[in-house]
N, C-alpha and C positions, 0 to 999 in steps of 0.2 A: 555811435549807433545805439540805440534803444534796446530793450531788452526784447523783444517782440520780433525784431528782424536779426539780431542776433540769434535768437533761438529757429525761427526758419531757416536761416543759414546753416545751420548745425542737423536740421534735419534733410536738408539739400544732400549737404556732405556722405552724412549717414546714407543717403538712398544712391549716391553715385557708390560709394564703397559696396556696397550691394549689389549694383544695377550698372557699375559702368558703362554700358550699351546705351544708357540715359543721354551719354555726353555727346552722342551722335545723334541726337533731335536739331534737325536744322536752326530751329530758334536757337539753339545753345551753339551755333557756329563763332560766337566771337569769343565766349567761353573756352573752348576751346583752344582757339586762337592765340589766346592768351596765356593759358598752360602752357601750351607747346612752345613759346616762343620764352618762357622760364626753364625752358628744360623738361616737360614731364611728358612722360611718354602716357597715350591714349590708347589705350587696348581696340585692336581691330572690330569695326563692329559686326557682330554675327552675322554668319552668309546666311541662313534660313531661318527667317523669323517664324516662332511656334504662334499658334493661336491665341493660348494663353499667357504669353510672353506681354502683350501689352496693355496688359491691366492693373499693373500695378505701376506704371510710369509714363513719358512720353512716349510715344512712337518710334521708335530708330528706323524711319523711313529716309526714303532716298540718300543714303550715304556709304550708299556699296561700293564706290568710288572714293571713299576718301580714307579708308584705311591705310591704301598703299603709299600716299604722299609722307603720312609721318613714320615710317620706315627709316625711309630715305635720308630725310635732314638728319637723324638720328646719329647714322653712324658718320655722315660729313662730319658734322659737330664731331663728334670725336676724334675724327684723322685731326682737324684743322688742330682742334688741342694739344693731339700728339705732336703735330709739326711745330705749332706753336713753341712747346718747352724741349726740339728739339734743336732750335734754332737760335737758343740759349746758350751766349758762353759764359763760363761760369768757371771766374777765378779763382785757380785751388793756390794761386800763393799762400803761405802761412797754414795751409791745414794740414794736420798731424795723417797720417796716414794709420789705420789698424794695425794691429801685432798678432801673432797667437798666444801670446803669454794668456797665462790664467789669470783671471781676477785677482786683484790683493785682496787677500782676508781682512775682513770687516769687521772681526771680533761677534763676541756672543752679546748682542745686549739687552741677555735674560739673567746675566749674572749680578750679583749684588759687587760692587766695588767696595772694597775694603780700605783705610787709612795706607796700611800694607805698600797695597794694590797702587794706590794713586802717587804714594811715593816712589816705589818704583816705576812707573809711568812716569815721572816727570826727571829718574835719573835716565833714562832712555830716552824722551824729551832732547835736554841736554845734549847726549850724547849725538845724537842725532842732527840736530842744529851744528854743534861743530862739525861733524861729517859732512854737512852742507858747506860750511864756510872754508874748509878744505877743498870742495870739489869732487870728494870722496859723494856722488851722488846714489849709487847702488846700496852704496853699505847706508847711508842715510835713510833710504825708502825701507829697506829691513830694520834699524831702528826704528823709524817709525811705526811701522807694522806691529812690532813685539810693544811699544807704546801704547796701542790703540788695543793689543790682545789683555792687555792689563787694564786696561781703563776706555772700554767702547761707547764711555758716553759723554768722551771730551770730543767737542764738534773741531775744537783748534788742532787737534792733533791730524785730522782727518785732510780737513785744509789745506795741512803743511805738506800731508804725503801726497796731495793733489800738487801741490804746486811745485813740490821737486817734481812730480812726473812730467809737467808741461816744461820744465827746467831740461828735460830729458828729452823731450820730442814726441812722448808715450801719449796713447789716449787714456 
């Protein structure tokens, strides 16, 4: 498209956004037509046309009748929708079910980690991993935790306490 009919376009737009009641000019019935069959809804056009009402656009003549039709399809479309997903079955094999446990602590990661800091993180680490390799999974997910409150900017630590939780059935 050219710049010339792109920019009328743009001012079409602008005068419906304004003028809605524009889109009920019989010429613009296939316009229409078209919106509505994308989904857009057409605002009813006004039951009393004022004087001064049509000077500044087409005429919204003879379409006192056609407000009521797009009502209608409106809310069908959405039953059909409804029905549509709810005629969905939808295998929860394998899905983790919620808990009300509280979140696991995330650590602060405003703090500066320290040499300290990361050594200990990685003797929890450790500890942690054998905890896993025991089966010991609870105690594992707390060291982990106390790992990640030492050092919240190792992504591998975060990982691990994710994947003992799916080890566990947790979301």
């Amino acid at each position: 498209m050219d710049a010339q009919n792109v920019a009328q376009l743009q001012a079409f737009v602008q005068l419906c956004r304004a003028k809605p009641e524009v889109l009920h000019d019989p010429q613009l019935g296939f316009l229409r037509d078209w919106m509505e069959s994308l989904g857009a809804t057409i605002p009813p056009a006004p039951t009393s046309a004022t004087p001064g009402s049509t000077q500044d656009g087409p005429t919204p003549t003879a379409s006192a009748s056609k407000p009521t039709p797009p009502p209608e399809p409106e809310p069908e479309s959405s039953e059909e929708e409804e029905s549509e997903e709810s005629d969905l079955d939808i295998d929860m094999e394998g899905v983790i079910e919620g808990d009300t446990d509280p979140p696991p602590d995330m650590g602060d990661e405003s703090i500066e980690v320290t040499e300290d800091m990361m050594d200990q993180s990685n003797d929890k680490r450790a500890e942690a991993q054998a905890a896993m390799n025991e089966g010991e999974k609870d105690k594992a997910i707390g060291l982990w935790t106390e790992a990640i409150r030492l050092n919240p900017l190792s992504a591998p630590l975060f990982a691990r306490r994710a994947s003992c939780f799916l080890r566990m059935n947790k979301p």
